[in-house]
Every structure is written in C-alpha cells, then in structure tokens.
N, CA, C and O atoms as CSV, one atom per row, in Angstrom:
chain,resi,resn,atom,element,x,y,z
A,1,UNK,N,N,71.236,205.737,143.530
A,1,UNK,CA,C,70.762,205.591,144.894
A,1,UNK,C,C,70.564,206.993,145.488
A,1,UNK,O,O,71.180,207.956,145.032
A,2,UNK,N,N,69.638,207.109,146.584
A,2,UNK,CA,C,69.155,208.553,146.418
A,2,UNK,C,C,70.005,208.825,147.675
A,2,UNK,O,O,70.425,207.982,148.468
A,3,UNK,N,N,70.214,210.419,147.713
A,3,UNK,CA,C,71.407,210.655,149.156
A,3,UNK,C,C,70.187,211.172,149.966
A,3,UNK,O,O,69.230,211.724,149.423
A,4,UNK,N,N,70.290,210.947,151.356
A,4,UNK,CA,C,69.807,211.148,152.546
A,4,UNK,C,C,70.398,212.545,153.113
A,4,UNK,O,O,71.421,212.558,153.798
A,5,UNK,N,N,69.544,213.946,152.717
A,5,UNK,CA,C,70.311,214.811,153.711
A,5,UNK,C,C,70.261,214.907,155.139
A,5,UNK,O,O,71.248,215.203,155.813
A,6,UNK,N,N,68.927,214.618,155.697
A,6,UNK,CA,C,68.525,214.843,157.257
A,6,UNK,C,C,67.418,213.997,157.663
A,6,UNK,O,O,67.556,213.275,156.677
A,7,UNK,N,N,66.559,213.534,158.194
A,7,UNK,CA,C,65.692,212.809,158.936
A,7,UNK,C,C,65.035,213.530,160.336
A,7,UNK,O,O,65.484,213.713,161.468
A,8,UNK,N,N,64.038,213.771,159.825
A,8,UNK,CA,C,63.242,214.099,161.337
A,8,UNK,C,C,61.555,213.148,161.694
A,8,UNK,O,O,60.792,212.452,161.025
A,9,UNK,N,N,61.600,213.513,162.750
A,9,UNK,CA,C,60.321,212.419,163.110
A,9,UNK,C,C,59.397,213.446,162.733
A,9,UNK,O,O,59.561,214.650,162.534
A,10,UNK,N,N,58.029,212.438,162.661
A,10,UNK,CA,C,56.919,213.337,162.111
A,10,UNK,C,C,56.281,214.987,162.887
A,10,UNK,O,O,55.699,215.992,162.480
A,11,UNK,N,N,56.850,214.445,164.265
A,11,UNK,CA,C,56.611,215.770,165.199
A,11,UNK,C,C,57.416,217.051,164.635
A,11,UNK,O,O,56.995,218.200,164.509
A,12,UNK,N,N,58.300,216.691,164.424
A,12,UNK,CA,C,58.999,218.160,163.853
A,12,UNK,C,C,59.263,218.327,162.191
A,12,UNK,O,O,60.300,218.451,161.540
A,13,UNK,N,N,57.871,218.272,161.820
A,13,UNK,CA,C,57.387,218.194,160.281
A,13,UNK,C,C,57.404,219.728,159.750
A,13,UNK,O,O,57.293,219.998,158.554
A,14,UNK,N,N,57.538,220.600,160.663
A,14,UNK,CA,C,57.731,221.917,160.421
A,14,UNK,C,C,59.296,222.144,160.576
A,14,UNK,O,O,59.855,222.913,159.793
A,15,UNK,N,N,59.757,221.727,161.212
A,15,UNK,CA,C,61.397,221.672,161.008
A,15,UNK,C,C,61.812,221.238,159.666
A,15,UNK,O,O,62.619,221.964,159.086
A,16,UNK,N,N,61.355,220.072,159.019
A,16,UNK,CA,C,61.567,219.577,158.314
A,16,UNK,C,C,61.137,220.494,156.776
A,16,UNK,O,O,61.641,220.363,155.661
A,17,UNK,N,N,60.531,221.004,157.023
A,17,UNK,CA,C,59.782,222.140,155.852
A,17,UNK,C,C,60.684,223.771,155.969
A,17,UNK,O,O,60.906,224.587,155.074
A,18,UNK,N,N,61.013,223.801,157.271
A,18,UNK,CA,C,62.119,224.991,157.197
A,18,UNK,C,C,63.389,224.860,156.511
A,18,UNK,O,O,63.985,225.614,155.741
A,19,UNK,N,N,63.722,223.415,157.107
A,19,UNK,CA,C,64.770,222.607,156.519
A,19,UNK,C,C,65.195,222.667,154.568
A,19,UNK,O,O,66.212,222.749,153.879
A,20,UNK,N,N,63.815,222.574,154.368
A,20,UNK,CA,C,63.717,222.354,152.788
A,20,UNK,C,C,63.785,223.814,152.155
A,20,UNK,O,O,64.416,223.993,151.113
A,21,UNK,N,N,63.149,224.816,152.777
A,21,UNK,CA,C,62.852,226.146,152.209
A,21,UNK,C,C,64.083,226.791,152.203
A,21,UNK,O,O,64.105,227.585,151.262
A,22,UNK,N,N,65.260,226.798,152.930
A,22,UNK,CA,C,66.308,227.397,153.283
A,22,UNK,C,C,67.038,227.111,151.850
A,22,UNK,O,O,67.540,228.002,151.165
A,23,UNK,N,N,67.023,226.192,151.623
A,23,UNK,CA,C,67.999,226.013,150.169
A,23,UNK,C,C,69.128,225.605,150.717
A,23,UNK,O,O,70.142,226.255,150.463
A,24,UNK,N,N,69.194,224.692,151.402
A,24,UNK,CA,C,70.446,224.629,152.067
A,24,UNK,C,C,70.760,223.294,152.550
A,24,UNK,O,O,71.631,223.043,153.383
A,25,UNK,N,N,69.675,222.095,151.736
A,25,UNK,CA,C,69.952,220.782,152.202
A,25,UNK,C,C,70.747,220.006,150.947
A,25,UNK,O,O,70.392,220.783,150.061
A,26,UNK,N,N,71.646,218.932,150.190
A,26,UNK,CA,C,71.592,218.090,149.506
A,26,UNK,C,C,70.856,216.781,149.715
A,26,UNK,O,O,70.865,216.009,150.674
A,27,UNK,N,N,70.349,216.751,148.798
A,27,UNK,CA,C,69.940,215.081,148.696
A,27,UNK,C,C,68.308,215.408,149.422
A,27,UNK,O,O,67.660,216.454,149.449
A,28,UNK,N,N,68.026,214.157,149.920
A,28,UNK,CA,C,66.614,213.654,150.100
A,28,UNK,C,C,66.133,214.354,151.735
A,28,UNK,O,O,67.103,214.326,152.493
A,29,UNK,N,N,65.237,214.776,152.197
A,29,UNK,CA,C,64.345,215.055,153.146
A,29,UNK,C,C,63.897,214.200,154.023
A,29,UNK,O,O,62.891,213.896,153.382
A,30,UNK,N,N,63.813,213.484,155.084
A,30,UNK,CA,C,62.777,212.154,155.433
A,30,UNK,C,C,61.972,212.470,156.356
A,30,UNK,O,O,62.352,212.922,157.436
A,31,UNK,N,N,60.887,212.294,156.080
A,31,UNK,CA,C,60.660,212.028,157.697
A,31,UNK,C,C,60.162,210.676,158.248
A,31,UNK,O,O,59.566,209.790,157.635
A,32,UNK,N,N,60.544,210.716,159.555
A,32,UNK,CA,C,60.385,209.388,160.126
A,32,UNK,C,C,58.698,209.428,160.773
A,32,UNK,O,O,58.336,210.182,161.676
A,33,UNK,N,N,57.813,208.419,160.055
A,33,UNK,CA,C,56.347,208.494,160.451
A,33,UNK,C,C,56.326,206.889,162.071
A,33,UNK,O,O,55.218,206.568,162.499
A,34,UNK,N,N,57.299,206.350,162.524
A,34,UNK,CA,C,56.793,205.622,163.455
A,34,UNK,C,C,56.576,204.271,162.638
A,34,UNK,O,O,56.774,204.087,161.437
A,35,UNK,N,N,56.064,203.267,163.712
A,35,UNK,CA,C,55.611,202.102,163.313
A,35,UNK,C,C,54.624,201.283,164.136
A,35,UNK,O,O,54.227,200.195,163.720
C-alpha cells in the first residue's frame, strides 16, 4: 500500500514540486485536482 507523504491542492502545484525537489519527503506526493 503506497504511503502518503503530503497533499496539496492543485493551486499550490509549485509547492508541491519544491516539496519533491528538496529530497526531503517519504512516500507518495498528491495533489488534490477538485471535483
């Protein structure tokens, strides 16, 4: 089962990419696209 490190909404899709580059998350990335 995959681990969940953080969740951001699609607006802060650049957060979410800083997030990843840092080397500094475990597990999975999400972002939340709405419905």
């Amino acid at each position: 089962k995959p681990v969940i490190d953080s969740s951001y909404p699609l607006e802060q899709l650049a957060d979410a990419f800083r997030h990843q580059e840092s080397q500094q998350h475990f597990g999975k990335i999400c972002l939340d696209i709405g419905g």
